[in-house]
Backbone as CSV, one residue per row, in Angstrom:
resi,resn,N_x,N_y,N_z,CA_x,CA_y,CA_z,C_x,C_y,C_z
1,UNK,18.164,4.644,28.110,18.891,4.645,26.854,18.593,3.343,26.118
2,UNK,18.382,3.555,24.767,17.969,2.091,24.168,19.197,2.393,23.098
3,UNK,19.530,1.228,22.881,20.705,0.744,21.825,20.068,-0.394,20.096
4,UNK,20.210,0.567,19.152,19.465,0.401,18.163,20.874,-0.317,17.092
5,UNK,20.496,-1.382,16.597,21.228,-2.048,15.485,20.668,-1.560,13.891
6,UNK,21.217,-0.829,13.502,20.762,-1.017,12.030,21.890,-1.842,11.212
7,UNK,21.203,-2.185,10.110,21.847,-3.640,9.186,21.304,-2.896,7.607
8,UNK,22.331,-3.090,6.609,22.348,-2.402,5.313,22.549,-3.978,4.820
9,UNK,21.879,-4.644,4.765,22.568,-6.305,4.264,22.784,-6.231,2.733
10,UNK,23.924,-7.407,2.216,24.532,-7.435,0.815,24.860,-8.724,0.824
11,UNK,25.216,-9.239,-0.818,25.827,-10.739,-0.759,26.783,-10.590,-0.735
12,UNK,27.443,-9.162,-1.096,28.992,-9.049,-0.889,29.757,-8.115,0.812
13,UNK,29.047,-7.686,0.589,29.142,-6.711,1.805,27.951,-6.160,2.364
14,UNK,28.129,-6.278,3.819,27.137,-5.958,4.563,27.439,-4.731,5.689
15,UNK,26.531,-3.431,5.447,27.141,-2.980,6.782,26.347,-3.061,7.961
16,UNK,26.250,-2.462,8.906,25.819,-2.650,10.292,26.610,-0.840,11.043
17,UNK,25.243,-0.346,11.875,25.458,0.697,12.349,24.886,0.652,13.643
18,UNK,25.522,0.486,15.084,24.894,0.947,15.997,24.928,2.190,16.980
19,UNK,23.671,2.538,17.446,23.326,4.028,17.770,22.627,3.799,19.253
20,UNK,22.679,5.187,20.264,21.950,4.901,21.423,21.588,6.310,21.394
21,UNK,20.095,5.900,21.685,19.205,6.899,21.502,18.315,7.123,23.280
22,UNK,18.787,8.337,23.487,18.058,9.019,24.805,17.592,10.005,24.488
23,UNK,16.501,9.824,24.965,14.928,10.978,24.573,14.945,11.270,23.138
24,UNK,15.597,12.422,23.148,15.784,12.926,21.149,16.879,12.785,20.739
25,UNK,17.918,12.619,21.552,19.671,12.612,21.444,19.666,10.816,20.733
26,UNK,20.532,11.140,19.566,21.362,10.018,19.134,22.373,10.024,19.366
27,UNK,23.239,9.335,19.427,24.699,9.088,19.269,25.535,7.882,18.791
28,UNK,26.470,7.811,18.501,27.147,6.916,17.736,27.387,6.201,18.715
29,UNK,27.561,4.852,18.071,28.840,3.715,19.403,29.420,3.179,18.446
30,UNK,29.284,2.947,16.648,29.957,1.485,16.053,29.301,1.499,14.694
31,UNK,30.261,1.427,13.622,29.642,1.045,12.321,31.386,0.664,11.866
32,UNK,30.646,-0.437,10.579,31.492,-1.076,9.760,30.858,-1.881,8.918
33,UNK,31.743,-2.497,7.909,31.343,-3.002,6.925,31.626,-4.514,6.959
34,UNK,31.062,-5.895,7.127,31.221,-7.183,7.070,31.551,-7.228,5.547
35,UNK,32.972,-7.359,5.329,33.291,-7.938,3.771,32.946,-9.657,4.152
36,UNK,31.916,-10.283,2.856,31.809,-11.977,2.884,32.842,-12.557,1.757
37,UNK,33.560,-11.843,1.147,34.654,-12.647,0.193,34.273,-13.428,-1.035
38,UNK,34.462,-14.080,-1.276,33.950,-14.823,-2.687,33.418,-16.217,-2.800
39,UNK,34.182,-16.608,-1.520,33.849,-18.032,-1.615,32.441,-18.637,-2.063
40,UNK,31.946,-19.923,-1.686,30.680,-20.294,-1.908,30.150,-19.353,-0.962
41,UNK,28.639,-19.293,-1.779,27.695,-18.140,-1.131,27.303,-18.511,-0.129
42,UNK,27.134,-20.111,0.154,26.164,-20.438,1.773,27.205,-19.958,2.769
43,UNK,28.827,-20.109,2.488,29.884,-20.370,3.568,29.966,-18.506,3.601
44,UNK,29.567,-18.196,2.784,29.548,-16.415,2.894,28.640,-16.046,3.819
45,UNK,27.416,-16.519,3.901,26.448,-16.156,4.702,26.465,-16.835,6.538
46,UNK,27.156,-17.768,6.172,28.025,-18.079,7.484,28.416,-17.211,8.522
47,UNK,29.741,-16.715,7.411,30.513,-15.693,8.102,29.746,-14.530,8.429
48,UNK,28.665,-14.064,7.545,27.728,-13.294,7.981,27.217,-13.316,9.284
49,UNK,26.290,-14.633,9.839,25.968,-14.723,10.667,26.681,-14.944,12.043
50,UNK,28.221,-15.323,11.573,29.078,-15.142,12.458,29.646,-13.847,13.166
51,UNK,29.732,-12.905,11.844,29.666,-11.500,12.364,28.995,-10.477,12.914
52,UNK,27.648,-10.585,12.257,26.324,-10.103,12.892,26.204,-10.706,14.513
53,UNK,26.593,-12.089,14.967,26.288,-12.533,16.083,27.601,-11.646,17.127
54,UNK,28.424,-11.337,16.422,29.866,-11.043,17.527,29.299,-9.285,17.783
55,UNK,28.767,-8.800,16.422,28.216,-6.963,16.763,27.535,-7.086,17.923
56,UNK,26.333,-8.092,17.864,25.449,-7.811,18.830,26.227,-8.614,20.016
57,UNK,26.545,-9.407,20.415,27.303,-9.525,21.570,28.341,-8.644,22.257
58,UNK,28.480,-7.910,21.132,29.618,-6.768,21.556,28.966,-5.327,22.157
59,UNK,27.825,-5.323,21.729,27.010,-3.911,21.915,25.795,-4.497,22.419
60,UNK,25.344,-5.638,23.165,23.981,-5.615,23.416,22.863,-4.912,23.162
61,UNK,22.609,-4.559,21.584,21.011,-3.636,21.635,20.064,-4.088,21.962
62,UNK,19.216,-3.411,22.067,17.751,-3.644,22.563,16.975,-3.568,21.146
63,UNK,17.257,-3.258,20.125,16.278,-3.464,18.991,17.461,-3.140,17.584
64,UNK,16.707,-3.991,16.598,17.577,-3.577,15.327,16.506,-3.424,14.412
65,UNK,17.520,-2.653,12.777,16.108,-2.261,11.868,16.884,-2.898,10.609
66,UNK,16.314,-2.921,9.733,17.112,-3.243,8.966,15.887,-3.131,7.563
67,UNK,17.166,-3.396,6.540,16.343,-2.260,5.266,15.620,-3.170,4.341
68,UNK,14.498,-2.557,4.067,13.891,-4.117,3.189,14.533,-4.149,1.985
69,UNK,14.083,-5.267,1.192,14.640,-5.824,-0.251,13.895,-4.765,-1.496
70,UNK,14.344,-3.890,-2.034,13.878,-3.983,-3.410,13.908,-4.586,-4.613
71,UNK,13.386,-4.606,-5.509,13.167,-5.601,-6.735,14.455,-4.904,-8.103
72,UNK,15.416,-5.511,-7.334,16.305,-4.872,-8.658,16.562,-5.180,-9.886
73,UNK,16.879,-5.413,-11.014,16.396,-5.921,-12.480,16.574,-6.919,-12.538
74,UNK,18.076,-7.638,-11.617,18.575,-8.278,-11.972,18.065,-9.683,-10.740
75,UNK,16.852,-10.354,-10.730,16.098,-11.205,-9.762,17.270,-12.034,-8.949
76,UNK,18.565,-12.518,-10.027,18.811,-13.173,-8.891,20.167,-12.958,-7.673
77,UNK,20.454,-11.197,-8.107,21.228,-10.251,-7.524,19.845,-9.770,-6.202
78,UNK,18.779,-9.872,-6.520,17.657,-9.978,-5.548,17.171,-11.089,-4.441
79,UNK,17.414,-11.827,-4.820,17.190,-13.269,-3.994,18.853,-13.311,-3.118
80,UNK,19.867,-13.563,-3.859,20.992,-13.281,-2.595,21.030,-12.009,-1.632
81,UNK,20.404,-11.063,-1.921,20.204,-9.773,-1.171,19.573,-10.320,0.252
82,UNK,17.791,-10.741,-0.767,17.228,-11.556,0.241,17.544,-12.332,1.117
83,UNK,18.718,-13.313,0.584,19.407,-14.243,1.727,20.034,-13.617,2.839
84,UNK,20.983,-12.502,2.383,21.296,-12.430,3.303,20.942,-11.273,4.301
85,UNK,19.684,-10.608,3.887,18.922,-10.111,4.729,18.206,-10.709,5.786
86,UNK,17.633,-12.061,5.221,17.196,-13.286,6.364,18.083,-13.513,6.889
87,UNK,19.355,-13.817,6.846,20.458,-14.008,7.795,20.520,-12.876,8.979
88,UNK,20.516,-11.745,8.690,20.529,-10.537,9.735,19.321,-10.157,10.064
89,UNK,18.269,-10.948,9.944,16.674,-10.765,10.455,17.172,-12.265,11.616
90,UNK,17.225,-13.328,11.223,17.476,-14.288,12.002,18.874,-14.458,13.297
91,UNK,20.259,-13.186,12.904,20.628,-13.319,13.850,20.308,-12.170,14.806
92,UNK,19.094,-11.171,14.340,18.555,-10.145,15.785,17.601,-10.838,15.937
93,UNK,17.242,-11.553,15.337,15.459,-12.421,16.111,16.163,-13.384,17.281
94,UNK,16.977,-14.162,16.775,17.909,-15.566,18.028,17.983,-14.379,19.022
95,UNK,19.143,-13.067,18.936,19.115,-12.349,20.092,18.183,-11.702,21.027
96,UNK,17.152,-12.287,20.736,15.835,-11.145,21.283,15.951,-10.033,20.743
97,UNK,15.707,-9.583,20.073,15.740,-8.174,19.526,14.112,-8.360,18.507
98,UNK,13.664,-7.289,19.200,12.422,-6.757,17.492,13.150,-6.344,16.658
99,UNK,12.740,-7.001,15.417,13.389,-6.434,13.708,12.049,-5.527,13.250
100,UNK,12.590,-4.375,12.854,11.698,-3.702,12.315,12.323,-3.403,10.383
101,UNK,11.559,-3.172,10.258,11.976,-2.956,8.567,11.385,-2.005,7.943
102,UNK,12.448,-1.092,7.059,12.035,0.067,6.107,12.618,0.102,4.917
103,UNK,11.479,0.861,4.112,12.291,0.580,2.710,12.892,1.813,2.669
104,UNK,13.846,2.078,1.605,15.101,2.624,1.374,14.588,4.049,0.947
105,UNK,13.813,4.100,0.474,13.169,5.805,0.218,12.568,6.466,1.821
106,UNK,11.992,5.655,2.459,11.776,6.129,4.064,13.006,6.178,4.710
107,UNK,14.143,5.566,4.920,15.477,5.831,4.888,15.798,7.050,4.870
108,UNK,15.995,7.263,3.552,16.652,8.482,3.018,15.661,9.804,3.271
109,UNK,14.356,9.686,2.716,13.452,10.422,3.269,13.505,11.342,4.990
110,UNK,13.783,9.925,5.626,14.300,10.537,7.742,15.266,11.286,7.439
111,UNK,16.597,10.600,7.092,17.567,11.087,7.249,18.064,12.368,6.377
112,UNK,18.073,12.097,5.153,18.166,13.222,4.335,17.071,14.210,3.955
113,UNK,16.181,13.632,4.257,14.526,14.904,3.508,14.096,14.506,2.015
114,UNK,15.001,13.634,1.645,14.438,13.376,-0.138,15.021,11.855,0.165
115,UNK,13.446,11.300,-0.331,13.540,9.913,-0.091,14.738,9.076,-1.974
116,UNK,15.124,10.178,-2.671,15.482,9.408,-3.838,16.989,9.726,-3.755
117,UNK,17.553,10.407,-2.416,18.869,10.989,-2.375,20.090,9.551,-2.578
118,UNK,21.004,10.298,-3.179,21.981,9.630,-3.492,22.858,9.299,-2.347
119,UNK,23.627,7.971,-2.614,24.547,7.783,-1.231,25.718,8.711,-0.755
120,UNK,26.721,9.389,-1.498,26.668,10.309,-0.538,25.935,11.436,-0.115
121,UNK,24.792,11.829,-0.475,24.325,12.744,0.287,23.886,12.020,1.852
122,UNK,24.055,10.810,1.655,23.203,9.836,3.041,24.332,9.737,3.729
123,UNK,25.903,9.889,3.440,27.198,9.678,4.240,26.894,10.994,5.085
124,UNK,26.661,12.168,3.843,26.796,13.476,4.467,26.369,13.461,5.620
125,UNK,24.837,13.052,5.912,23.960,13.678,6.508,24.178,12.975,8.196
126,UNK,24.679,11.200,7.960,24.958,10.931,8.687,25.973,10.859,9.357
127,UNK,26.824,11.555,8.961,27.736,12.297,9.341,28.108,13.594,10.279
128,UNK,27.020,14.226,9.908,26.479,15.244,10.700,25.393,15.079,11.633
129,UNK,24.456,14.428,11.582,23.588,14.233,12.557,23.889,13.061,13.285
130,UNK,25.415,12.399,13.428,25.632,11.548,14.692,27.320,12.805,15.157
131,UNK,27.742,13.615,14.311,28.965,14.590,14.423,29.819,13.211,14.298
132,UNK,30.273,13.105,13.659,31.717,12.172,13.358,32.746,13.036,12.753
133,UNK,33.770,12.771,12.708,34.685,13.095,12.580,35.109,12.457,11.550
134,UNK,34.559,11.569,10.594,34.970,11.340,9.669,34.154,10.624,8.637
135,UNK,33.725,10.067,7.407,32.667,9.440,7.031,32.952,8.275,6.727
136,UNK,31.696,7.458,7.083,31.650,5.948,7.258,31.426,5.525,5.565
137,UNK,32.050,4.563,5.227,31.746,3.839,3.908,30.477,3.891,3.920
138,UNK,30.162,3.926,2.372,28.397,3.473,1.809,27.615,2.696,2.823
139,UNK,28.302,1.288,2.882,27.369,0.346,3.550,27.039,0.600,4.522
140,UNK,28.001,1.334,5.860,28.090,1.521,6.848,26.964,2.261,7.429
141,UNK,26.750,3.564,6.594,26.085,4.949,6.308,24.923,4.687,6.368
142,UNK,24.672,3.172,5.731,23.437,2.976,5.270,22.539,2.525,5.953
143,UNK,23.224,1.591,6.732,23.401,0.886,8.255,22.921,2.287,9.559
144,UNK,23.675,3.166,9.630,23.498,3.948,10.286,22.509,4.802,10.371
145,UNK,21.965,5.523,8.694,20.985,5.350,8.564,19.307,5.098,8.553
146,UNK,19.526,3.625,8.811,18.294,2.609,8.984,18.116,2.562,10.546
147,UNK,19.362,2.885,11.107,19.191,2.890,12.562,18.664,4.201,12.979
148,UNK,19.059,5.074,12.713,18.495,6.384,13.121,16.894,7.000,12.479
149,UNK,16.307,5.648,11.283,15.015,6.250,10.766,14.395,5.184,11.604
150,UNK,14.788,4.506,12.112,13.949,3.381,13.373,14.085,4.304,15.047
151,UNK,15.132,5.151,15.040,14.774,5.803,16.578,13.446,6.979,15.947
152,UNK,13.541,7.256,14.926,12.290,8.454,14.711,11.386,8.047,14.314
153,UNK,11.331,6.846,13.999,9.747,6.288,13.421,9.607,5.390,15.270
154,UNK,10.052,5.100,15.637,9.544,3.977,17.469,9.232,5.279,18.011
155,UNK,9.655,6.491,18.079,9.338,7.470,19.193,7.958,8.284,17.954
156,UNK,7.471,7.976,16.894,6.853,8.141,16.557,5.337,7.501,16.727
157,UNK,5.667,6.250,16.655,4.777,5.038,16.951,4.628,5.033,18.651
158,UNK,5.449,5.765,19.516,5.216,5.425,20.501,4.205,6.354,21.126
159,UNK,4.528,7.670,20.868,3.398,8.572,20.645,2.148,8.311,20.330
160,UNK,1.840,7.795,19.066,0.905,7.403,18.915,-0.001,6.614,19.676
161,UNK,0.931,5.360,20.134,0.249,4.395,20.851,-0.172,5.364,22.261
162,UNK,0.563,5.761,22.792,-0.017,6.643,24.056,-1.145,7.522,23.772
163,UNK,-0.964,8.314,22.525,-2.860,9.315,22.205,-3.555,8.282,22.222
164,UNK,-3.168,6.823,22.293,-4.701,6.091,21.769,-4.961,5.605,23.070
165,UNK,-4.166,5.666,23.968,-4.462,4.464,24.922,-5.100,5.890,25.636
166,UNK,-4.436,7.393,25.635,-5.547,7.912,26.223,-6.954,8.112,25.885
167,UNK,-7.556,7.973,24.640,-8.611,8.552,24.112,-9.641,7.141,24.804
């Protein structure tokens, strides 16, 4: 069983979804949303890394994914994104963990089938393909998500690597 972290990072809110994946079976263990509050932005990203460090101590995964940056109009609503995406790249790198990264249309694409789907259709779906009983906030979803298009793209890649090592 491998235990997968996905991370939806924000300057305001961040979510985080973790999943354990055996053979083809996913399943849920944990999602929520890190509210960072208002304060100064460095002491926000703090608490970030304070929280990101307590998930993974709490769930020991073996790998996290997390979603890359797009270029949104507004550059410097882009650069705090960025920050605090390096914050949750840097607290699964300290843990040993491989960070893998996808952009948000491959996301939605795994999970939903249309890489331009709207967020709730991405609550929906992950909703149903972990069976919850109830739906996780946006961030969370998103988080969850990124974790479940990293168990189908590694068992994808892993495949691969095995046709090659036989040929």
């Amino acid at each position: 069983m491998t235990i997968i972290l996905g991370i939806d990072p924000g300057s305001r809110i961040t979510g985080y979804g973790v999943i354990a994946v055996e053979r083809h079976r996913v399943t849920h263990i944990d999602d929520g949303c890190i509210r960072l509050g208002s304060g100064a932005f460095d002491e926000r990203l703090v608490h970030l890394f304070d929280e990101l460090s307590a998930v993974i101590a709490r769930h020991q995964p073996q790998e996290a994914a997390i979603e890359k940056v797009f270029m949104n109009r507004n550059a410097d609503s882009a650069l705090k994104l960025g920050h605090a995406r390096g914050v949750g790249m840097v607290c699964a790198s300290k843990a040993g963990l491989g960070v893998s990264e996808y952009a948000a249309t491959l996301i939605k694409q795994t999970v939903v089938g249309r890489g331009h789907a709207d967020k709730a259709q991405v609550q929906h779906m992950v909703k149903v393909l972990l069976e919850l009983d109830y739906t996780p906030p946006t961030d969370a979803a998103d988080a969850l998500a990124t974790a479940i298009c990293h168990a189908h793209m590694r068992d994808g890649i892993a495949r691969l690597a095995f046709a090659g090592a036989r040929a």
